[in-house]
C-alpha positions in Angstrom: 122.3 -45.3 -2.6 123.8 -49.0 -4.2 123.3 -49.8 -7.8 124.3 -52.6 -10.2 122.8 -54.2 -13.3 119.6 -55.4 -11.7 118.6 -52.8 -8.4 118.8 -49.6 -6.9 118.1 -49.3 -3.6 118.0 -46.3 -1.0 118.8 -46.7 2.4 115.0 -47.8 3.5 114.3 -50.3 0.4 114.1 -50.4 -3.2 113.7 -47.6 -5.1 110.7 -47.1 -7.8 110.7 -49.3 -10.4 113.9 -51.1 -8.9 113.8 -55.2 -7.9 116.1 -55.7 -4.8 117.9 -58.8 -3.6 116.5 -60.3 -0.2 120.5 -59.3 0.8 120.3 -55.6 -0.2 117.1 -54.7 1.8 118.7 -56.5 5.2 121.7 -54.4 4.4 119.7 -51.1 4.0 117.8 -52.0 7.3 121.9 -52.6 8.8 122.9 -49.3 7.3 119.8 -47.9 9.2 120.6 -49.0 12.1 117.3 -51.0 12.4 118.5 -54.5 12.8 121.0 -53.3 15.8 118.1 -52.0 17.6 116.0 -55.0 17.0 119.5 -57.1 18.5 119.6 -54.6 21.2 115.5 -55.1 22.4 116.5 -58.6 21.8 118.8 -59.0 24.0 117.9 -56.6 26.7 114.9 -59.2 26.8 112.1 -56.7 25.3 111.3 -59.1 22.8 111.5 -62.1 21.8 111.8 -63.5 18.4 109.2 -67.1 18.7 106.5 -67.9 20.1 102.8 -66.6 20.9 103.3 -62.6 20.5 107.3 -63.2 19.0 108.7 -60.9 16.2 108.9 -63.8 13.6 105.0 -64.5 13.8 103.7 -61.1 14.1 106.0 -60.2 11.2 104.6 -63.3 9.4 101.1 -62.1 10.2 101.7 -58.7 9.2 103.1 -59.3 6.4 100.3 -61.7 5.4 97.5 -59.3 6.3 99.1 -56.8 4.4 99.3 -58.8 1.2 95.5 -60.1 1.8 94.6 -56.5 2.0 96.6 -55.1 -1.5 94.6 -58.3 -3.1 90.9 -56.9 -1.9 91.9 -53.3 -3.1 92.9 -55.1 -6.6 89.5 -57.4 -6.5 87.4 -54.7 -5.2 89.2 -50.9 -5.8 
């Protein structure tokens, strides 16, 4: 776990209550080992990181979806 005046963080993300720096999550996902096996499929040509089914635009649209959907709950409950 990393601390200093402004975040804590666990090794998957922030923890409750905590605001973390763009840096600290991409460091937890490096201590996790996530971002070597992302490298890794990568480069073994599993995926590929643009275009029509790439990482960077399904992460974009999940990441949008995911936000449209926490704003309905809030409008809606």
């Amino acid at each position: 776990m990393t601390t200093n005046d402004e975040t804590v963080s666990g090794p998957l993300g922030p923890l409750e209550g905590a605001r973390p720096s763009a840096r600290e999550a991409i460091q937890d996902m490096l201590d996790a080992g996530l971002l070597d096996d992302l490298m890794g499929r990568i480069d073994d040509g599993d995926l590929q990181l643009t275009g029509d089914g790439g990482f960077i635009p399904e992460m974009i649209k999940a990441v949008l979806e995911r936000g449209l959907g926490a704003e309905l709950t809030s409008h809606l409950g």
